[in-house]
C-alpha positions as CSV (number, residue, x, y, z in Angstrom):
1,X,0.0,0.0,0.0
2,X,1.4,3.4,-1.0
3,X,1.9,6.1,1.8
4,X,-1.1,8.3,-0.1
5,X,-3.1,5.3,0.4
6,X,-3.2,5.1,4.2
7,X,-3.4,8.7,5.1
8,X,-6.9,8.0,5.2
9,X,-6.2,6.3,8.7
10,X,-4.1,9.1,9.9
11,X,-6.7,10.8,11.6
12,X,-8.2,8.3,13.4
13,X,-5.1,6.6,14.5
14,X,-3.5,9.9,15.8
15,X,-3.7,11.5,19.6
16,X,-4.1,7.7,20.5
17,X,-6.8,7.0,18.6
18,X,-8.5,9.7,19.9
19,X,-11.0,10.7,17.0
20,X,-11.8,6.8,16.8
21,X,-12.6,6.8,20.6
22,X,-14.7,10.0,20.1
23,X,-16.8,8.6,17.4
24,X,-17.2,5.1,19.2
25,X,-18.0,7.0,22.3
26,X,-20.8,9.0,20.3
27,X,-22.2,5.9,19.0
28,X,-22.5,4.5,22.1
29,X,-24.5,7.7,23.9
30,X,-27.1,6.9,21.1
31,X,-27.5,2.7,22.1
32,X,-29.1,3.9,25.7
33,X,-27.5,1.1,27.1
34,X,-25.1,1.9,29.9
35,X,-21.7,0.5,29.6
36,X,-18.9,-0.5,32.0
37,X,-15.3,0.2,31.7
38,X,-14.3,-2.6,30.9
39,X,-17.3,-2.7,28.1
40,X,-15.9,0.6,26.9
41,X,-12.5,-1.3,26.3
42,X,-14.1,-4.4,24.4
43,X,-15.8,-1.6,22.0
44,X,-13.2,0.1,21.4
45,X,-11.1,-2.9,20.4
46,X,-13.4,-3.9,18.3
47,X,-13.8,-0.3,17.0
48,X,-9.8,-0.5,15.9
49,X,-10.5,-3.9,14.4
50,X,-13.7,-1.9,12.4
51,X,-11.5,0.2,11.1
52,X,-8.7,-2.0,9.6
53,X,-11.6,-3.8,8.1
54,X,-14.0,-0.4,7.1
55,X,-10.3,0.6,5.5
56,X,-9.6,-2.5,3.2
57,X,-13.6,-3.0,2.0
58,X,-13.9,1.0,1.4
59,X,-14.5,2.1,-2.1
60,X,-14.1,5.9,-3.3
61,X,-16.7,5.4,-5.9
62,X,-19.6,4.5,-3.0
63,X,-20.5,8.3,-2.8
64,X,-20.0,8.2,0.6
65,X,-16.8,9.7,2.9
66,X,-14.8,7.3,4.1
67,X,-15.8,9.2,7.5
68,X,-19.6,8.3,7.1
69,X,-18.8,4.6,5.9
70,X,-16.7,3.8,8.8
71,X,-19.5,5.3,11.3
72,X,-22.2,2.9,9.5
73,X,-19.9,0.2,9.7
74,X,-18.8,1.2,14.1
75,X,-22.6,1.1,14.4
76,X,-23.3,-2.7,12.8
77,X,-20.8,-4.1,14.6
78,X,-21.7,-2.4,18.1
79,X,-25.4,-3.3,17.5
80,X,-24.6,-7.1,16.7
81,X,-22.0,-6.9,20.0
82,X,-25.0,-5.6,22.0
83,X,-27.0,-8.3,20.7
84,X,-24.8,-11.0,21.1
85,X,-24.5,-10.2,24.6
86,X,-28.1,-9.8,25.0
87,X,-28.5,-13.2,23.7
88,X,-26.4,-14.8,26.2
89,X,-28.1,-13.1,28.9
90,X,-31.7,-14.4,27.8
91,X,-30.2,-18.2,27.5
92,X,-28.7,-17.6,30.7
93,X,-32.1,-16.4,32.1
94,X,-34.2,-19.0,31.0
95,X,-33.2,-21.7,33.2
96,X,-33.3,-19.4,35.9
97,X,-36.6,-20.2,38.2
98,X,-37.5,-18.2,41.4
99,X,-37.7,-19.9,44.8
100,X,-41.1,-18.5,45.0
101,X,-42.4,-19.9,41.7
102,X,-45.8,-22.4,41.7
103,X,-45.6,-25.3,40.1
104,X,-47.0,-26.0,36.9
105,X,-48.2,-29.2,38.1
106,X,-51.1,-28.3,39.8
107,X,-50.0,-28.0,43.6
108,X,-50.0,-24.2,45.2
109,X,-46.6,-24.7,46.6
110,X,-43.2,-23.5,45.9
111,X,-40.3,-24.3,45.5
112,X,-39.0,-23.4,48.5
113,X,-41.4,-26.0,50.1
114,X,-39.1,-28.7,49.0
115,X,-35.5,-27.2,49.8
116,X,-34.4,-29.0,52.9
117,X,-32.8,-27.2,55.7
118,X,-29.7,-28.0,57.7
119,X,-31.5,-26.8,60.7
120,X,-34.0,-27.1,62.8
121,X,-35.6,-23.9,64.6
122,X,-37.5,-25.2,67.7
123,X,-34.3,-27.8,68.5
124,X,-32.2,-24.6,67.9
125,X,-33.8,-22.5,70.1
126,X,-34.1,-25.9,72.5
127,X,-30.6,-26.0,72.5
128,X,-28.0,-25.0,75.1
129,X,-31.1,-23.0,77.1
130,X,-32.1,-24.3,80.5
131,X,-35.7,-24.9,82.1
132,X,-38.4,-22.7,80.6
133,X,-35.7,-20.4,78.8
134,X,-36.8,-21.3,75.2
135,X,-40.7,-21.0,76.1
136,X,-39.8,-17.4,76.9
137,X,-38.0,-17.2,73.4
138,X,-41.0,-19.0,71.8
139,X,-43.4,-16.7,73.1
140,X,-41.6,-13.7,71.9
141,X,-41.7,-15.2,68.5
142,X,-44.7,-15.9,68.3
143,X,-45.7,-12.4,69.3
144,X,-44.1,-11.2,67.1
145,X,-46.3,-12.8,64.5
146,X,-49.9,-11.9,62.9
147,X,-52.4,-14.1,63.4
148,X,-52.3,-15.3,60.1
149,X,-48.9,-16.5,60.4
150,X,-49.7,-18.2,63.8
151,X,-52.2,-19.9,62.2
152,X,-49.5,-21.3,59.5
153,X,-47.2,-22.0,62.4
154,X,-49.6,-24.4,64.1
155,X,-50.6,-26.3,60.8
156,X,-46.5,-26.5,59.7
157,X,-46.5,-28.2,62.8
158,X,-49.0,-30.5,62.7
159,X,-47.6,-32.0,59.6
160,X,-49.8,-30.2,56.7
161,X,-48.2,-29.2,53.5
162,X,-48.4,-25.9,52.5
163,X,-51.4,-26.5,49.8
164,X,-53.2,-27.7,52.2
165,X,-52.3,-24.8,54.8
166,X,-53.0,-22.5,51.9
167,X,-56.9,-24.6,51.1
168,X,-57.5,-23.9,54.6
169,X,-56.4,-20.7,55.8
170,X,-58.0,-19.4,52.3
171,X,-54.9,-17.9,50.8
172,X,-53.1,-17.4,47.8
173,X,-49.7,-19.1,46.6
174,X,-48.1,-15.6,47.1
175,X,-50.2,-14.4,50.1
176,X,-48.4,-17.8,51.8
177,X,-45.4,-17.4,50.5
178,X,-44.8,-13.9,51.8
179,X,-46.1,-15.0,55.4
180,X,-43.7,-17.7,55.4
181,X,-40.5,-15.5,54.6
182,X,-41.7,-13.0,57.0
183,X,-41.7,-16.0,59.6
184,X,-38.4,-16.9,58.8
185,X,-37.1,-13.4,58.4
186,X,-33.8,-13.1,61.0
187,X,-35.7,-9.9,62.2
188,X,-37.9,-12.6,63.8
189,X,-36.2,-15.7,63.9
190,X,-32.9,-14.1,65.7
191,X,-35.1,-13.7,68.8
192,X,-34.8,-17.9,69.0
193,X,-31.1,-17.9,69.5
């Protein structure tokens, strides 16, 4: 390639690639897509690999600057980053399933319902305390409670599932699943220990 020939570069490559960096940066305030720093470094490699290529594919006899190809070009290849990344955030996210979710099957219970715990509250708060101590703690906990949640606490402990707590008590997958992280919030659980 003649010298004449890659004076067209000149400009963008100068000042650290400054005017490069400015149009990338301008391109990117249009997107509406915050970016991190170390996003702003993966476009702007890819903007120096943009130009290389916008350099070898342009043609003087478009009818376009070399200035207005190579922003057309910057903005396809940002847009098809964005979207690639977008793409692998969506795969990522459809797997994904809340704690809280019903079942499709049929049965108004959660996931969470089925997670077994390492621990036991009542032999926790039974533990280490002497005579009546944990009644004390139990009765603090409980008043914390609504009545609501005291009824739950009396039918968890007679064995029924939460369907079934949910069928009798009249509420609604969420309405049980919000009582039952309240009751297990540390704000009311810490009282037991």
């Amino acid at each position: 390639m003649a010298r004449s020939e890659l004076a067209v570069l000149q400009p963008y490559c100068e000042n650290d690639m400054r005017l490069l960096k400015r149009i990338s940066s301008s391109i990117f305030r249009r997107f509406n897509e915050p970016l991190a720093m170390a996003d702003y470094d993966d476009f702007y490699s890819i903007a120096n690999e943009t130009l290389w290529k916008a350099y070898n594919a342009y043609n003087p006899d478009m009818g376009i600057s070399f200035d207005g190809f190579l922003r057309s070009c910057l903005q396809k290849k940002f847009k098809t980053e964005l979207t690639r990344r977008h793409r692998q955030k969506r795969i990522i996210d459809r797997f994904a399933v809340s704690l809280d979710a019903v079942g499709d099957d049929g049965e108004d219970c959660c996931l969470l319902d089925f997670i077994p715990s390492d621990s036991d509250t009542f032999e926790e708060a039974v533990k280490g305390t002497d005579g009546g101590e944990y009644r004390d703690r139990i009765r603090q906990y409980i008043s914390r409670l609504s009545d609501q949640q005291v009824n739950m606490l009396n039918l968890l402990i007679d064995g029924h599932k939460p369907n079934e707590i949910q069928r009798i008590l009249g509420m609604s997958p969420k309405g049980y699943a919000e009582n039952l992280c309240t009751m297990r919030s540390y704000e009311n659980v810490k009282i037991l220990f």
